[in-house]
N, CA and C atoms as a LAMMPS dump frame, in Angstrom:
ITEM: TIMESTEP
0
ITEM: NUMBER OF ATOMS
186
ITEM: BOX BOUNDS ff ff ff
-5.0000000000000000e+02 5.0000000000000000e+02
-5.0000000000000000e+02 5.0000000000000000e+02
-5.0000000000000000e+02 5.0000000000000000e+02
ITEM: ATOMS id mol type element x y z
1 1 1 N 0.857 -1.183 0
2 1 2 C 0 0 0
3 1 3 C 0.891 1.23 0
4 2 1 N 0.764 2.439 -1.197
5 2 2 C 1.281 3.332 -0.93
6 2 3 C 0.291 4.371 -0.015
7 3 1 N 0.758 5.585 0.091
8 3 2 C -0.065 6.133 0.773
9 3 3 C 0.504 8.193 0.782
10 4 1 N 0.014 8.934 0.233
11 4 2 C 0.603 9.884 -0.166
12 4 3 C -0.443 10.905 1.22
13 5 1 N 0.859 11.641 2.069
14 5 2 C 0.274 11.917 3.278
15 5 3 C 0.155 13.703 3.012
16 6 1 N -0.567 13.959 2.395
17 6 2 C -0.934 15.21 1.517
18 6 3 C 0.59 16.198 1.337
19 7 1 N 0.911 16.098 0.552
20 7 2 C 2.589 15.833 0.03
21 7 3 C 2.472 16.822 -1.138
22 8 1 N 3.178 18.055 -1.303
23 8 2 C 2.532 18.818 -2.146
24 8 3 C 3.396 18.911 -3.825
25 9 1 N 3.671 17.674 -3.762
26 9 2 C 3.796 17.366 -5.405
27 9 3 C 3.119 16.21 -5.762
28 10 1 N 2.578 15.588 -4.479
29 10 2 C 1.576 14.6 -4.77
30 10 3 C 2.473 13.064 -5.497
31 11 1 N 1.656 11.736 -5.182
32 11 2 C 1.786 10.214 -5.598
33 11 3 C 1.018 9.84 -6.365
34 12 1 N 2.043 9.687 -7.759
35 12 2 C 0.793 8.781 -8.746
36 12 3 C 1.635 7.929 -9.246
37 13 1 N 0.286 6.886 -9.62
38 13 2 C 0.746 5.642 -9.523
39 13 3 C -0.278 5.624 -11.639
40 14 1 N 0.656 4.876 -12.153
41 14 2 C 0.838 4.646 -13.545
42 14 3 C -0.34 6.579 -14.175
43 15 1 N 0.158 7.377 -13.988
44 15 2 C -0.074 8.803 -14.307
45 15 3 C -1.299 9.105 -13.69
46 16 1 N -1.994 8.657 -12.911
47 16 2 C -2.613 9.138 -11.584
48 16 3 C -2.47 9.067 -10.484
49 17 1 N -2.951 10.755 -9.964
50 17 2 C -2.815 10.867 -8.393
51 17 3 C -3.627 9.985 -7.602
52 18 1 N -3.105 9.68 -6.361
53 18 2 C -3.282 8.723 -5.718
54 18 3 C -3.439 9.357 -4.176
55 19 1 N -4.468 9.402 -3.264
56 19 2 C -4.243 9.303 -1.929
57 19 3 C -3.829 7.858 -0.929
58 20 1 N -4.213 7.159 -1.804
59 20 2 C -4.091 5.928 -0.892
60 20 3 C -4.4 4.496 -1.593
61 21 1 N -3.519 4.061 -2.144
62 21 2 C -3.881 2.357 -3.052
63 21 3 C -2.999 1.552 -2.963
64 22 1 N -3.566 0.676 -3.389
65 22 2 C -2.389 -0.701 -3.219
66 22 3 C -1.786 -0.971 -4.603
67 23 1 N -0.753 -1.301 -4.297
68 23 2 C 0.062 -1.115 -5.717
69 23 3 C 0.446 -2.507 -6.198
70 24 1 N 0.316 -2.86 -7.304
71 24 2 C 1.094 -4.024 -7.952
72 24 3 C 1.966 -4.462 -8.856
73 25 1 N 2.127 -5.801 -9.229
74 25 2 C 3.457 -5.428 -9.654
75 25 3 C 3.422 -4.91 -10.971
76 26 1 N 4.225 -4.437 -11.827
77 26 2 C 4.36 -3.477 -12.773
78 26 3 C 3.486 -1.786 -13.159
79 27 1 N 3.236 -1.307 -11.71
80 27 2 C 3.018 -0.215 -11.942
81 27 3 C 3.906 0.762 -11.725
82 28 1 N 3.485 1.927 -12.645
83 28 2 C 4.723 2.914 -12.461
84 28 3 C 4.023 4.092 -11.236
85 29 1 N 5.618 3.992 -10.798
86 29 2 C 5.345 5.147 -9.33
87 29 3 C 5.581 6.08 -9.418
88 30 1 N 5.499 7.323 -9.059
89 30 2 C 5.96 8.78 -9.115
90 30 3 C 5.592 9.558 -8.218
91 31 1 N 6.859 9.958 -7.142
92 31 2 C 6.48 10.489 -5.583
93 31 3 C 7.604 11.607 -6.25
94 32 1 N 7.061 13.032 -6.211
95 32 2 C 7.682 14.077 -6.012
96 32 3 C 8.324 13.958 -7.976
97 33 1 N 9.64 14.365 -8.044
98 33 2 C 10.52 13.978 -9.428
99 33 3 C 11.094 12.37 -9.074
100 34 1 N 10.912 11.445 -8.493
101 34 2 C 10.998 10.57 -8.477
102 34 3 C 10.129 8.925 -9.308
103 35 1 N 10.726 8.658 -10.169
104 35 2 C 9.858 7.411 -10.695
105 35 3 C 10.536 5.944 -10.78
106 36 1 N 9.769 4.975 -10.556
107 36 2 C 10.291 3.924 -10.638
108 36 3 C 9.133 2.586 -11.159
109 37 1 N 9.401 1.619 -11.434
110 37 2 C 8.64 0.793 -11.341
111 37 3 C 8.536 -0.367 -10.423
112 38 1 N 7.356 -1.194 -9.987
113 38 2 C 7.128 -2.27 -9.498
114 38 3 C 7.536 -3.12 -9.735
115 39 1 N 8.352 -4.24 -9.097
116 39 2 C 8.907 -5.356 -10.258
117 39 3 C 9.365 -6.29 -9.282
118 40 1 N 8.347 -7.418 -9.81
119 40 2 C 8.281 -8.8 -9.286
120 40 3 C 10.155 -9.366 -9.202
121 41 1 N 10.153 -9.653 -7.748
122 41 2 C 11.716 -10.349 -7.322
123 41 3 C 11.454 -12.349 -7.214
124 42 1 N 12.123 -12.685 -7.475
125 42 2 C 12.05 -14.15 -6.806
126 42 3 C 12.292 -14.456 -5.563
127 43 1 N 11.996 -15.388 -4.79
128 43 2 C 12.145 -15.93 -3.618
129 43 3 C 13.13 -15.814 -3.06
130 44 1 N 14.456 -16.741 -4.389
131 44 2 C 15.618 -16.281 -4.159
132 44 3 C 15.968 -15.283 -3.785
133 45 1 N 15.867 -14.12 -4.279
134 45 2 C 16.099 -12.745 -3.864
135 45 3 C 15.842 -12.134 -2.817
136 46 1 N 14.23 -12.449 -2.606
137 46 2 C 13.713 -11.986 -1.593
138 46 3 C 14.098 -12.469 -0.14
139 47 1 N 14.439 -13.918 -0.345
140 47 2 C 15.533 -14.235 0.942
141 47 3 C 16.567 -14.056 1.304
142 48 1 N 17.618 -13.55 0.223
143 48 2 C 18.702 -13.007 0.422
144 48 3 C 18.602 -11.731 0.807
145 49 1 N 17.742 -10.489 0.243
146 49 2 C 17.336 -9.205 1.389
147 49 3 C 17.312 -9.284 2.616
148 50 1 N 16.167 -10.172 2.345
149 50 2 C 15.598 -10.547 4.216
150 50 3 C 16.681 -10.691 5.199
151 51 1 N 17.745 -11.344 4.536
152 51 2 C 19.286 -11.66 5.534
153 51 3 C 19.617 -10.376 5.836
154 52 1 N 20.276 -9.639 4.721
155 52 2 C 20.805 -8.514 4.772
156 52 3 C 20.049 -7.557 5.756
157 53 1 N 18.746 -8.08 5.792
158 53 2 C 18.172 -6.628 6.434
159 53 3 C 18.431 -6.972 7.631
160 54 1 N 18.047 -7.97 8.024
161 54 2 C 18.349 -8.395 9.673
162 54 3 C 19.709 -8.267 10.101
163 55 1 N 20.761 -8.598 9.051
164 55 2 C 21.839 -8.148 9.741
165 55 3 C 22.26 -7.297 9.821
166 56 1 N 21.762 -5.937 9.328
167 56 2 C 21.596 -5.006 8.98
168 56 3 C 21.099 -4.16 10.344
169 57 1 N 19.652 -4.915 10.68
170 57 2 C 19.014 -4.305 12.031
171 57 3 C 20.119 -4.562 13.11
172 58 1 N 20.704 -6.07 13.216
173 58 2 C 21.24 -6.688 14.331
174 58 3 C 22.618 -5.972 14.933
175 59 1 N 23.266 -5.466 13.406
176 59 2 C 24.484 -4.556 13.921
177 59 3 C 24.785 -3.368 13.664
178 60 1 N 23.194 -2.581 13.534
179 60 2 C 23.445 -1.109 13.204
180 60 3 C 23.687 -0.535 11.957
181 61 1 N 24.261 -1.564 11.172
182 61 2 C 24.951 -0.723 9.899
183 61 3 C 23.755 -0.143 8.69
184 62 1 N 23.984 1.171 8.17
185 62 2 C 23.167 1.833 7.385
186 62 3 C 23.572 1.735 5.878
């Protein structure tokens, strides 16, 4: 869920503004001059983050 907290360049999601939706995969985002797209990761991947992040939380590092 994104969620645009009245933000005055505003969140849209594939060229509409958005207060509040759930996003999926391959939509395009755009918060402020910022754009990116949605994009489906594999498992693989997604478990190897998951490490990083925890070790990440566990010893501080940014």
């Amino acid at each position: 869920v994104i969620e645009d907290l009245n933000s005055t360049n505003g969140t849209f999601i594939n060229a509409r503004r958005v207060r509040k939706r759930t996003v999926q995969v391959g939509d395009l985002i755009r918060i402020g001059k910022t754009r990116f797209k949605l994009e489906k990761q594999s498992a693989d991947l997604l478990a190897h983050d998951q490490k990083d992040f925890d070790a990440m939380l566990c010893t501080g590092e940014k």
